[in-house]
N, C-alpha and C positions, 0 to 999 in steps of 0.2 A: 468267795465274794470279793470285790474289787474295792479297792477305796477311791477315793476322788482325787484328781489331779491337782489340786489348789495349794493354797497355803496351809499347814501343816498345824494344830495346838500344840504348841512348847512340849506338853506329856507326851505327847507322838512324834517330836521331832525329829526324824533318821531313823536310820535303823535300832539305836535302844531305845527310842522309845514305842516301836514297833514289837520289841523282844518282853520290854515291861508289861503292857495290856496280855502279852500272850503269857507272863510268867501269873500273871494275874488271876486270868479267866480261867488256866490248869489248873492253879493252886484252890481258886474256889470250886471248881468241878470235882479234885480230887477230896476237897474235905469234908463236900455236899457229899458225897458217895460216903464217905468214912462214915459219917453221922447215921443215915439213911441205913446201912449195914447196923450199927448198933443199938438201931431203933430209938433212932430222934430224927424223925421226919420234921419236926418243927424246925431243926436247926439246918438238916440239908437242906430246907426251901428257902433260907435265908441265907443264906449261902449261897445257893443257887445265883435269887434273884439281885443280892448283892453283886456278884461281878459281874452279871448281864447287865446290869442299870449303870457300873463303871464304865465297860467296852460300850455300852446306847449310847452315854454321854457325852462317849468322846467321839464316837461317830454324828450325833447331831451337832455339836460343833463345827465338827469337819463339814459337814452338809452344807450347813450354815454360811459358814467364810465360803468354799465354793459357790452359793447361790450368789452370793455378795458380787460375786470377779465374774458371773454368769459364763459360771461353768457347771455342766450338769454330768451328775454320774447316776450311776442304778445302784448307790449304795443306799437309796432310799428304800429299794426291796429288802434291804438286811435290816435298815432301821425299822421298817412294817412289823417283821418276824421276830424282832425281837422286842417292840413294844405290845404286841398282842401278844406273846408269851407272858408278860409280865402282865397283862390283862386280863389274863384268862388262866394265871397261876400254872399255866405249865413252864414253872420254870427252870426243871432241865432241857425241857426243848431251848429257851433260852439260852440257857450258859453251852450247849451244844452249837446254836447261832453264832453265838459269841465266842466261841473256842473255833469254827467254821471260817470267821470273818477272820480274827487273826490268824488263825495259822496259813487261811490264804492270801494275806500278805506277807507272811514270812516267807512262803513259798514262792509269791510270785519273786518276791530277792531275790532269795536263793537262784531262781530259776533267769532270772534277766543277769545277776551276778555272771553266772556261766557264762550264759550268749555272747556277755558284754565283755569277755574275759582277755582278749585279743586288742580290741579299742585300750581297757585300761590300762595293758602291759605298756604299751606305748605312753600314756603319759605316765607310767610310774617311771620311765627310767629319763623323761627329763634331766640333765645336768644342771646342778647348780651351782660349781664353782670350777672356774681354773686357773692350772697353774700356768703364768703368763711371764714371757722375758721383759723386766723393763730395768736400765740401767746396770745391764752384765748379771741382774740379782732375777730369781725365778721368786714371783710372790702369787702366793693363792689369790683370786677376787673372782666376783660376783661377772656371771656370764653376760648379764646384763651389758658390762663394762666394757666386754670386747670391742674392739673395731677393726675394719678393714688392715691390715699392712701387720698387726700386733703378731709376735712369734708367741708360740704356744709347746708345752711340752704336757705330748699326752700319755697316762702311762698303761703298762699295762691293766687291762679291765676295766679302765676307765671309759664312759661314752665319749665321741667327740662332740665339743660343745656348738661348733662352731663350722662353715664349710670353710675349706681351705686346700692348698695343697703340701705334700710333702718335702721338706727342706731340708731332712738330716733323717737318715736310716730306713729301715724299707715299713711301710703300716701291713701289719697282718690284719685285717679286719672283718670282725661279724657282723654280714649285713641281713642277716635273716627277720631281726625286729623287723625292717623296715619293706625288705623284698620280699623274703619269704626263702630267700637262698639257704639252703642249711651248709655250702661250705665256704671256709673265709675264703677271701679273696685278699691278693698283695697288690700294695701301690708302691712304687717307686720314687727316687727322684723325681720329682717336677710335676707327680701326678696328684690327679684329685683324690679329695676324702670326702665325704662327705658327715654332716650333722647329724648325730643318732644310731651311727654304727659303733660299732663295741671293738676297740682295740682287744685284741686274740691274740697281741704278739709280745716284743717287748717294747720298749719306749719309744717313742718318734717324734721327733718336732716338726711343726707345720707351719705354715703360714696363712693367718683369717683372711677369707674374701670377704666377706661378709661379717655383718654384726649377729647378734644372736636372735633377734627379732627378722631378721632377714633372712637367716639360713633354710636349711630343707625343713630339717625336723621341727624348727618352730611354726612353717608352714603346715606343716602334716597335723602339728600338734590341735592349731586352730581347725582344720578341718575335720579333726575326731572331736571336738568339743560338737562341731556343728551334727555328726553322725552322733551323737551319744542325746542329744537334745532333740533332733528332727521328729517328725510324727509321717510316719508314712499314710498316704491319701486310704489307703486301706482300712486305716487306724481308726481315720476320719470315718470311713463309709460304717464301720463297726459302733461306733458313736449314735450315727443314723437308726442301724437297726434296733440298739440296744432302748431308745425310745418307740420303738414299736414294741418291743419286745414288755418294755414296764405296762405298756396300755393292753398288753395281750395277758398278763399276768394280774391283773389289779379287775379286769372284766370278767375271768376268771374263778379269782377270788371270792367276787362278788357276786357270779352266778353260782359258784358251789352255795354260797353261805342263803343267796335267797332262795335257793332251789331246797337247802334239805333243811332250813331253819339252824343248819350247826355252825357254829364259829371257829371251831376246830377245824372245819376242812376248809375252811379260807385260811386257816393260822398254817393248815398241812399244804396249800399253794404256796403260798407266802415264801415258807421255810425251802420249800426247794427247786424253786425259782433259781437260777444261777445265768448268772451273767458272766461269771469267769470266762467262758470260753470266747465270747467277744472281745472283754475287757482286758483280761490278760494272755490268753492264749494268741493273740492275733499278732499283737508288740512281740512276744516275745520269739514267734517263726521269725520274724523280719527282722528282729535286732541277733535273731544265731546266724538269720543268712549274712548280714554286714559283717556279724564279728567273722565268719568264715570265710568271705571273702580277703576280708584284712589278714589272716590266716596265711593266706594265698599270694599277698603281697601286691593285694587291691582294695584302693580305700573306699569306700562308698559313702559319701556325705550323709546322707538320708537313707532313710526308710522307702521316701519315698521314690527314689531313684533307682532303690534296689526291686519294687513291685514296676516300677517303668522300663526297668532292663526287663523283664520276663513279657512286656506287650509291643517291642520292638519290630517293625515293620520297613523301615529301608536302616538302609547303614554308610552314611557321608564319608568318605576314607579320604587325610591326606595322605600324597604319597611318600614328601620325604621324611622320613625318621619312624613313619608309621607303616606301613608297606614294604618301603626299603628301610636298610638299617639306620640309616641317616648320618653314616661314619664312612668318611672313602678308605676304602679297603685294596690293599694292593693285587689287582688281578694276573699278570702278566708281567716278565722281566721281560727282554730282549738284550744281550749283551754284546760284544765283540768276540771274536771265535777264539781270539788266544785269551779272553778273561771268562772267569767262573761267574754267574749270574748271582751266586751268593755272597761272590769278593765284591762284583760292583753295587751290590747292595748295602754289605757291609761298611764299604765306604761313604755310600750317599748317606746312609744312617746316622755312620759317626760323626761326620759335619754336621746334619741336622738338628743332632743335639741340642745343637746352642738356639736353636729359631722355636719361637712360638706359634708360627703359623701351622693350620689345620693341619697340610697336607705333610709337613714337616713330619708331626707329630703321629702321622699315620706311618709314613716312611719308618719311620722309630717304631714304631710299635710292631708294623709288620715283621724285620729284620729280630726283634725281641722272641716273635712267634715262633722263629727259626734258628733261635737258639744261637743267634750270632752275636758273638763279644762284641761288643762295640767299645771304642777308644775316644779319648776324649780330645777335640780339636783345639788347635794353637791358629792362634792371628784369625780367628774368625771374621768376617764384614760380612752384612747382610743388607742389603736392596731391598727394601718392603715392600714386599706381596710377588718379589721377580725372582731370590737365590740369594747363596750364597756362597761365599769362595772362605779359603782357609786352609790349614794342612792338616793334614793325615798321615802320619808315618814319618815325615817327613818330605810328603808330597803335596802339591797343588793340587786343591779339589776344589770343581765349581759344582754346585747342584741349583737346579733353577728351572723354568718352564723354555722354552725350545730357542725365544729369543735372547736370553741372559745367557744356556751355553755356548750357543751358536756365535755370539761375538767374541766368546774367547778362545775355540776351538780351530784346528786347521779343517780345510772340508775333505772328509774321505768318504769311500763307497758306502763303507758304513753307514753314517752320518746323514748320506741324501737317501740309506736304504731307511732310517729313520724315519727321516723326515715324510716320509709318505707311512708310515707305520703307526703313527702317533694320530693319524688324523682318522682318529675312532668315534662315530657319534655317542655320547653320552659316559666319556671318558674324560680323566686330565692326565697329563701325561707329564713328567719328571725324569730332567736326562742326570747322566752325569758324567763328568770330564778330568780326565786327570793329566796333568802336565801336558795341557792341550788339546788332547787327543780324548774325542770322545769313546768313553766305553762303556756304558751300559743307558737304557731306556728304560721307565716302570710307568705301565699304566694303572690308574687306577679309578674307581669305581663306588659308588652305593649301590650295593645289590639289594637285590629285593631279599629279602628274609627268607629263613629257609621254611618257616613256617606258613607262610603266608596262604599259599596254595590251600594246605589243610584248612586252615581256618574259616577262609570263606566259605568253603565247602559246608564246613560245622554253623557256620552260621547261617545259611539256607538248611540244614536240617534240623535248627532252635524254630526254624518260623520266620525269619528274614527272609521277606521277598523280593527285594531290591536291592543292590551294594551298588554305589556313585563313587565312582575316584573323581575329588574336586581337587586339582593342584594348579599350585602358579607356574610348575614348569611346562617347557614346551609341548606343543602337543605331539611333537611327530614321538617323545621319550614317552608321554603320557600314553599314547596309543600304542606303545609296541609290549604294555604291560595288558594292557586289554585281549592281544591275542593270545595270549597263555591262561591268563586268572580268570576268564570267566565272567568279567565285568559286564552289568547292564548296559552302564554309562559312564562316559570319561569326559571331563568337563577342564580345560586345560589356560593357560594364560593367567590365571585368577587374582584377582584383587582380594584383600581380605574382605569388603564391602562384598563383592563378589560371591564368595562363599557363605556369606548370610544372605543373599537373596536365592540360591541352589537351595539350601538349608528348607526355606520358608515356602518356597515353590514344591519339595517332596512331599511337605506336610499333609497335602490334600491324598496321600494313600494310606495314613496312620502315621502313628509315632514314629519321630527320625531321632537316630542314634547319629552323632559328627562325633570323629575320633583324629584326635591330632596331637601334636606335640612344640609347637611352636606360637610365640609372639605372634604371628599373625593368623593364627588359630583360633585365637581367644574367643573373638567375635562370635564366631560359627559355633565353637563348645557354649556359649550362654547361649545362642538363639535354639540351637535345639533340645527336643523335650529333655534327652540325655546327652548332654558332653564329657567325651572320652578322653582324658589327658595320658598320653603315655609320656609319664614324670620322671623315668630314672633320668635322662638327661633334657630333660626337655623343660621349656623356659615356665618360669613361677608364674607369667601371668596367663599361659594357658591350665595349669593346675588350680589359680585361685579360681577361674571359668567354669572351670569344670563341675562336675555332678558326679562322675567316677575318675578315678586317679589310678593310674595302673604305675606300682612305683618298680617294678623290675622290666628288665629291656627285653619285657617276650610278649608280644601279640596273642599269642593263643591266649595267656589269663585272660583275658578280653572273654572268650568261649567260656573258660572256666564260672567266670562270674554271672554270667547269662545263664549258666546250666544250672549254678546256685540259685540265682532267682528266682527260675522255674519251681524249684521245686519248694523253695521258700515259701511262695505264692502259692501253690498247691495245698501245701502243710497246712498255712491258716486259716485258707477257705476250707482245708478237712475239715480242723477243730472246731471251725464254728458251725459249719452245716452238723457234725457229729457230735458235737455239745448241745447244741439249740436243738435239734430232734430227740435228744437224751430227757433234755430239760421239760420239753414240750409233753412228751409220753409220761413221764413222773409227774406231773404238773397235772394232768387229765384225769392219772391213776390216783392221784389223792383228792381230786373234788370230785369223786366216785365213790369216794370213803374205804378205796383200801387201802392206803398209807396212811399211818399217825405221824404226828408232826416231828417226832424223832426219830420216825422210821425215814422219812422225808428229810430231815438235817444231815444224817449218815448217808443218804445216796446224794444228797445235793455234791456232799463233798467228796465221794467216790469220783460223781459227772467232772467236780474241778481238775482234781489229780491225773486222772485220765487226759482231757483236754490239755494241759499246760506238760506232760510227757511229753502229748503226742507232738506239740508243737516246738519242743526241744530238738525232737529228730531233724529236724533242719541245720542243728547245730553237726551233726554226724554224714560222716561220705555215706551214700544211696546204698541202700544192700542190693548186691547183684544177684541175687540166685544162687542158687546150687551150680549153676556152669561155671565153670574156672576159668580164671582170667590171668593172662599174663603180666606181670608186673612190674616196673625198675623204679627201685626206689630212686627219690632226689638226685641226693650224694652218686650213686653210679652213675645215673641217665648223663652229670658234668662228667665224671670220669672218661665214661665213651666219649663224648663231645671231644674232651680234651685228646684220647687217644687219636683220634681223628686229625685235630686240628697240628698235631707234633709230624704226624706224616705226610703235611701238606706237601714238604720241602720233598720229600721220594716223587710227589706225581710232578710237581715242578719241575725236578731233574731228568724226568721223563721228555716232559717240554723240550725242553733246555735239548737235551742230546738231539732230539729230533732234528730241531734245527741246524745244529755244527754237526752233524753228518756230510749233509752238503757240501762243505768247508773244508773237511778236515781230509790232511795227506790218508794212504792207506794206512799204516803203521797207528796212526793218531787215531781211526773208526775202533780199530782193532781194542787199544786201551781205553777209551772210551766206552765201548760197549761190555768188555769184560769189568769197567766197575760199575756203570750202571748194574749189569745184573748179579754180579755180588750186591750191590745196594739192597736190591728187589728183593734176595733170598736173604737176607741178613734184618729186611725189617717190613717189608711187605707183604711178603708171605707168611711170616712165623704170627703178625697179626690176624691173618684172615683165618691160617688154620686154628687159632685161639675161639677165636668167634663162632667157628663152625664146630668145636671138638667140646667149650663149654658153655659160651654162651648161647648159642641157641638149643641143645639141648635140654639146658636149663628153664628156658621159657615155652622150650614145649612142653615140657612136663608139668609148668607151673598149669596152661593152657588146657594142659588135656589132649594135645592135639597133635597125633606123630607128625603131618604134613606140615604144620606152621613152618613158614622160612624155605620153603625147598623152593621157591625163586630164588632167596638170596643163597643158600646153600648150589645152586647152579651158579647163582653170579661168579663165587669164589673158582668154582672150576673153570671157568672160563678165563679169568684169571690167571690160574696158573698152570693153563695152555696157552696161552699168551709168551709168559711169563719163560716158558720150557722153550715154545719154538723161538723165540728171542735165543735162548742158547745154541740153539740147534742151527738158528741161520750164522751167529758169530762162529761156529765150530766151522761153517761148512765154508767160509771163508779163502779162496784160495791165495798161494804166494804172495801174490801182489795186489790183494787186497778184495776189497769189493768192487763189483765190475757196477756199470751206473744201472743196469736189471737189478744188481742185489743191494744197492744204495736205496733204490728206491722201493723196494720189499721191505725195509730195513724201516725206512721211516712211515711205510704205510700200515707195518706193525705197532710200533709206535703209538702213534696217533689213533691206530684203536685201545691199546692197551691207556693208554693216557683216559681216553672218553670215557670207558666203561667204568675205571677205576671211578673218577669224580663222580658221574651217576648214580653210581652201588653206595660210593660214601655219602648220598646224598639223598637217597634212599633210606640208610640206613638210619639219619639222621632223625627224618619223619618217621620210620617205625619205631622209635624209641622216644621218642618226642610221647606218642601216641599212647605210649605203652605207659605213660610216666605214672606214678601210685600218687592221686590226689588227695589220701587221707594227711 
């Protein structure tokens, strides 16, 4: 049985006083039994009816203050069964009622405790105090206290209280509370932290951006208050029936009782009547799918957003930060032929250091991905938003966009070959110069996600029958994603006003889902039924918009949480169709007069137990079957990532040679190509034949499936046929070099070995992405 949603009598308040009534109605069932065995039935039925008139009493109360606040529950059917027990002196059917009703609130706890297991981890680990630099002295204070600029020193296993960046030693930190990431991740000088991750390492001091009422995790915090409180629209329609269901029950009732003159078999309705599976079984599918999507490192406000993810019918996409990664990313060097494409990197990098602009701090980071020392620069000046100049080594470096190096540079071939090289649509481009002379160019980029492709894909086989890319960028970059992905419609130039009338205009084919990640997103995430925020870095006032919050930087959860939905939504319409036809058949069977009213109290509460399982299983990954599936956990699926992203610098140098081929005297092809392909056998190949000799073995067998991978297990040999006649043409090299026939074999090999490689890693990407183990 369910209790009512209302205000609470003091003896029931919380969970002990939830535990009391139940220590109550045991202790008088088991003393009624003791008596009843010793033959003093007078004393068991006082006994009895005693703790059924305690657990009545505090149920009509409760009734009561709920009727008061007009709110209505069907624990009236518990108060019917247990005042007609005590009416008609069956009163272990009573204390049975009565033992019934509490134990299924202790159960229904129990069972929302679970669901809700994931929401409360996050607010238990709140911080509440830190330690703060003021006046050379470190004093403990209230996180409240924090502000903007204050230094901070967080220590080991401590949460951070506060967003910030780091200002002294590197943060190891656990961000899985929050993402769902299960491995740390390091922040360096200058980089961000963020509020609610778990220092993993040793001490670091930061610097607050923010107060504590402004940072992430106080944001997140308020949005699991609102998910732990929301009532999903299901909840609601549960409500609806549960009023039909009392008037189907009470007619019932009352036809058993005029029909065969007994009041017993209206007491044996009465008693097994259960509304559990509305009442509780329905909240608690919806509140395992929330807490399991939180799980997943996706927050869901509501209940009801999470039964609106499962009826989604078009899908609003912006594209920068949601589609593309929303970070430019360095695609392409171009260097001078007597400099290393990773030296003029490493230069632009080390100058960069000191600049806080975007692209700076991409240049930095790229150069970091590649393993390159970076040095720290003297006499820096910076131009805002043009370059900056400074030394390096002891050298003049300018780094800057094409007018800042160009007016400090001499003009050579190079330079004007540049200059036509950088004029890339949907690029920015970053030279750099040293002692005048320009030596290297870097393009760079927001690419589209590597996931993305998949995803839409999965999201027309959830039920999506529409995806709209709504963006402010141009249309000619809006449209050139549209011929690869698949898009219905590309809607381009956009106002944020803009994208709330797109929004409101799809509504006329079903529920629109808008997913975005920025301030001018906002809009669009409140006009539609569901707004998607993708929060790891994306701005506070599209997540307070939002309806779901996706707090890690990966698209697909987006899939994940929609698949969760589903079957959330499944689960509770099971329980209730499969509880109310339980209830309905028991309900028939006893105003028939084959069940007595304690035969009837023992299955009512069999129907709850069953029902409130079954609705648990929403909290647990889908059982797949008996077919085996292949699987990479978390922690590996980054590892590959990682292995991947370390050999980017081997397909670059691939680039890289291609070009100064061209360039370079005979003698220079000749050591040129013999360290490229020492490069290739020393870390190219010893990775693919790893992949082929155990990883994929391994997942076929996890699979079942000798064939699984035998494309990519072809990709590899192609590879390192490639990879052979690259040897074989540098062997066959004569005296005086390569003749302009074998120059240009030389780079036509190349540029296929270059292609295929990024491809297969990008390939491989997605099948492992794909394969990832959701439990």
């Amino acid at each position: 049985m369910s209790k009512s949603r209302g205000f609470e009598p003091f003896w029931q308040g919380g969970e002990l006083g939830k535990r009391l009534l139940l220590v109550v109605i045991t202790l008088a069932l088991i003393a009624g039994a003791v008596a009843w065995l010793a033959g003093r039935p007078d004393i068991s039925a006082s006994s009895w009816a005693a703790g059924t008139a305690v657990i009545l009493a505090s149920l009509i109360t409760e009734i009561a203050i709920s009727l008061g606040r007009k709110e209505f529950g069907l624990d009236l059917i518990a108060a019917l069964a247990m005042g007609g027990a005590l009416l008609l002196s069956e009163y272990l059917t009573g204390s049975i009622v009565a033992l019934m009703y509490t134990g299924g609130q202790a159960l229904e706890d129990l069972a929302q405790r679970r669901a809700r297991r994931e929401l409360t981890a996050l607010l238990n680990r709140v911080p509440r105090t830190a330690a703060r630099y003021a006046d050379g002295q470190l004093q403990e204070v209230s996180v409240e206290e924090l502000s903007p600029g204050d230094r901070i020193l967080v220590r080991g296993g401590e949460v951070v209280p506060v967003d910030g960046s780091v200002t002294d030693g590197t943060a190891v930190l656990d961000e899985s509370a929050l993402t769902g990431e299960a491995m740390p991740v390091r922040r360096c000088l200058g980089e961000p932290v963020m509020s609610g991750t778990t220092n993993a390492g040793g001490a670091f001091e930061m610097l607050a951006s923010n107060a504590a009422r402004d940072s992430t995790y106080a944001a997140i915090v308020r949005l699991v208050e609102e998910a732990r409180s929301a009532k999903a629209p299901i909840v609601r329609l549960a409500d609806r029936y549960a009023l039909v269901f009392l008037a189907v029950t009470l007619l019932l009732a009352g036809g058993a009782w005029a029909a065969s003159g007994d009041a017993i078999r209206a007491l044996a309705v009465l008693v097994i009547a259960t509304p559990c599976p509305l009442i509780l079984a329905v909240p608690v599918a919806i509140i395992s799918g929330v807490s399991r999507c939180a799980g997943k490192g996706v927050l869901v406000k509501s209940g009801g957003a999470l039964e609106m993810l499962a009826r989604m019918k078009t899908v609003v996409l912006d594209k920068t930060g949601t589609i593309t990664d929303g970070r430019a990313r360095l695609i392409e060097i171009k260097s001078r032929s007597d400099v290393d494409p990773l030296e003029a990197l490493r230069l632009a990098a080390s100058l960069d250091q000191g600049s806080h602009h975007v692209i700076a701090r991409a240049l930095v980071a790229a150069a970091r991905e590649r393993g390159l020392k970076l040095v720290a620069p003297s006499g820096s000046s910076e131009a805002a938003g043009s370059g900056v100049t400074g030394h390096i080594d002891g050298r003049e470096i300018a780094v800057g966009g094409w007018d800042f190096v160009n007016a400090r540079i001499e003009e050579t071939a190079f330079s004007q070959e540049v200059r036509k090289w950088i004029r890339r649509e949907g690029t920015v481009s970053v030279l750099a110069a040293k002692e005048g002379i320009l030596v290297g160019a870097f393009l760079l980029a927001d690419e589209v996600r590597p996931e993305a492709g998949t995803v839409l894909r999965q999201l027309r086989e959830a039920g999506v029958d529409r995806i709209v890319l709504a963006t402010g960028d141009r249309t000619e970059l809006a449209e050139s994603l549209q011929s690869f992905l698949g898009l219905d419609c590309v809607v381009a130039e956009l106002k944020p006003e803009d994208k709330i009338r797109i929004v409101e205009a799809e509504k006329s084919a079903g529920p629109v889902m808008m997913v975005g990640d920025g301030v001018n997103d906002a809009p669009a995430l409140a006009a539609a039924d569901v707004g998607v925020a993708m929060g790891a870095r994306g701005a506070a006032a599209s997540s307070e918009a939002a309806d779901v919050v996706i707090l890690v930087d990966r698209l697909d959860r987006l899939v994940s949480a929609i698949r969760i939905a589903h079957r959330s939504r499944a689960i509770a319409l099971q329980s209730v169709y499969m509880g109310m036809g339980l209830s309905v058949a028991g309900m028939i069977t006893a105003a028939l007069g084959y069940l007595t009213p304690v035969q009837g109290a023992l299955l009512q509460e069999a129907i709850d137990v069953v029902a409130i399982l079954n609705a648990l299983r929403a909290l647990s990954h889908p059982f797949r079957g008996w077919r085996k599936t292949a699987l990479l956990p978390y922690a590996e699926l980054l590892e590959l990532e990682a292995e991947h992203r370390a050999l980017m610098d081997v397909v670059d140098e691939i680039r890289h040679t291609t070009e100064r081929i061209q360039h370079l005297s005979e003698s220079e092809v000749r050591n040129e190509l013999a360290a490229l392909d020492a490069l290739l056998r020393r870390r190219l190949l010893p990775h693919e034949r790893q992949d082929d000799e155990e990883l994929y073995p391994r997942l076929r067998r996890q699979a079942g499936t000798p064939d699984a991978f035998a494309g990519m297990s072809r990709t590899h040999m192609e590879i390192q046929r490639q990879v052979h006649s690259l040897s074989s043409l540098r062997k066959a090299l004569g005296e005086h070099g390569p003749s302009p026939a074998q120059r240009y074999e030389i780079q036509r090999l190349l540029h296929g070995l270059e292609a295929i490689t990024r491809l297969h890693f990008a390939q491989e990407l997605e099948i492992y992405r794909s394969l990832e183990d959701e439990n």
